[in-house]
N, C-alpha and C positions, 0 to 999 in steps of 0.2 A: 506610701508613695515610693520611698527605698525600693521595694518589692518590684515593682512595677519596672522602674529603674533597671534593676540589677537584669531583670527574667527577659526582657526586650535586649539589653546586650548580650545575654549567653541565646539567646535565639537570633540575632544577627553573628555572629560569632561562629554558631553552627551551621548558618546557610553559607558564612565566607568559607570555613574549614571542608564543606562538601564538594567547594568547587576543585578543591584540589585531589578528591577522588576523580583519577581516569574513568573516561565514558569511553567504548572506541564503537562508534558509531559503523553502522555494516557501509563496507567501500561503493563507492560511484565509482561505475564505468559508462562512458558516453560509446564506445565501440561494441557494441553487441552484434555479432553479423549473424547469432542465431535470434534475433529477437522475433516474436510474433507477429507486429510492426511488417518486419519485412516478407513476412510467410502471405503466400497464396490465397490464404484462409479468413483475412480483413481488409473491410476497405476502409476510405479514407474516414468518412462520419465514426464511423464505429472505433477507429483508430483514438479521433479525436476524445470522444471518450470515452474509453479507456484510460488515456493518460490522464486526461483530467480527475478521474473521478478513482482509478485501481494504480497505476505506475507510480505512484508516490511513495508506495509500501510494496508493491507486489514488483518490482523491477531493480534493476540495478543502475538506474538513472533518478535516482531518490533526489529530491532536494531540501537540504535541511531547511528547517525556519533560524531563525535566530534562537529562537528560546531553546531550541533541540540543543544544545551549546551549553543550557545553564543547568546544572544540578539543581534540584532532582528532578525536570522533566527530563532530560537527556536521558536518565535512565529506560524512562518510560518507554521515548521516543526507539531507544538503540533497541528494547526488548520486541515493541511492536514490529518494528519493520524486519529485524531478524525470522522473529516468528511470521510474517506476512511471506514472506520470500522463502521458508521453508517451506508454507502451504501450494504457493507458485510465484511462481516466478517467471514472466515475459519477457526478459534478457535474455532465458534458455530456452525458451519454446523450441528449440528442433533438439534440445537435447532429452528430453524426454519421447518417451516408447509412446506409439501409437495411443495404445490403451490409455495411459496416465492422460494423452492430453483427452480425448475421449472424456475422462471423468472426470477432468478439470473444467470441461466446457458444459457435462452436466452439472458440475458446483456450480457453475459461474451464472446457468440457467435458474437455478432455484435460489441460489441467497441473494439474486437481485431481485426476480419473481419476489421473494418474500420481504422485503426491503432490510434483508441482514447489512448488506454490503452497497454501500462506506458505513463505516462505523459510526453511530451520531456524534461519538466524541470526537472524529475526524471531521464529519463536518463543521462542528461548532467551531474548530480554527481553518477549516477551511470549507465557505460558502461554495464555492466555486464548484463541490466533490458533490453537491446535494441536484442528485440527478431526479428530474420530474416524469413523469407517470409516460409521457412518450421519450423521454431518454431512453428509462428503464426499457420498454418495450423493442425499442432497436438492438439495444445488446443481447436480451432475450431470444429478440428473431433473428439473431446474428449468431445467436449460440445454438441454435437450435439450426440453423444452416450449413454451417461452420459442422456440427456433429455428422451431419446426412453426407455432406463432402468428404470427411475423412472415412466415414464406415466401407464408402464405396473401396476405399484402398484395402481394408482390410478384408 
């Protein structure tokens, strides 16, 4: 019973002592005046989500949860959305070349097609991202529009 005792305090001990490893969470900015959002190439439904379902990780209008806050998901949390916003990022859309956005908009066409994206561990804390078979299909034909628009520039 000792055992049990002592192995439950150095396991609370170690979730108090984690919190005081720094998380630094990637930065929120609400001014994005290159965002995608504002670009030629969406309208408003398809806007809609997007945020809902990709701007949570893919933009720099991120909004933590609470728990993003508490070691060890915070880690999790700061790694995902790093690496999400390396992949693309919606807050820079005009700062990217022709082409990048091009093949961002064929990524965006194929791992919703194949229901890669949101992640199901994204949706499990958040319902809201779990886009259904005509969601999926507007952003599809919004990417697949949104491509034939841009090629014409090039």
């Amino acid at each position: 019973m000792k055992v049990w005792h002592y192995s439950g305090l150095v396991v609370a001990l170690i979730i108090l002592g984690i919190q005081l490893v720094p998380t630094e969470l990637p930065e929120v900015t609400q001014d994005n005046p290159g965002d995608l959002i504002g670009s030629r190439i969406v309208d408003g439904e398809v806007a809609d989500l997007l945020q809902t379902a990709c701007y949570n990780c893919h933009s720099n209008v991120t909004q933590y949860p609470w728990y993003s806050h508490v070691a060890p998901v915070s880690w999790l949390v700061a790694k995902d959305v790093k690496m999400a916003r390396e992949e693309v990022n919606f807050s820079i859309w005009s700062e990217y070349e022709l082409m990048d956005q091009l093949a961002i908009l064929d990524d965006i066409y194929s791992t919703v097609e194949e229901k890669h994206m949101p992640l199901p561990i994204y949706i499990t804390m958040h319902a809201e991202a779990d886009l259904d078979d005509t969601q999926r299909q507007k952003i599809i034909e919004w990417a697949e529009a949104a491509m034939d628009i841009l090629a014409e520039e090039y």
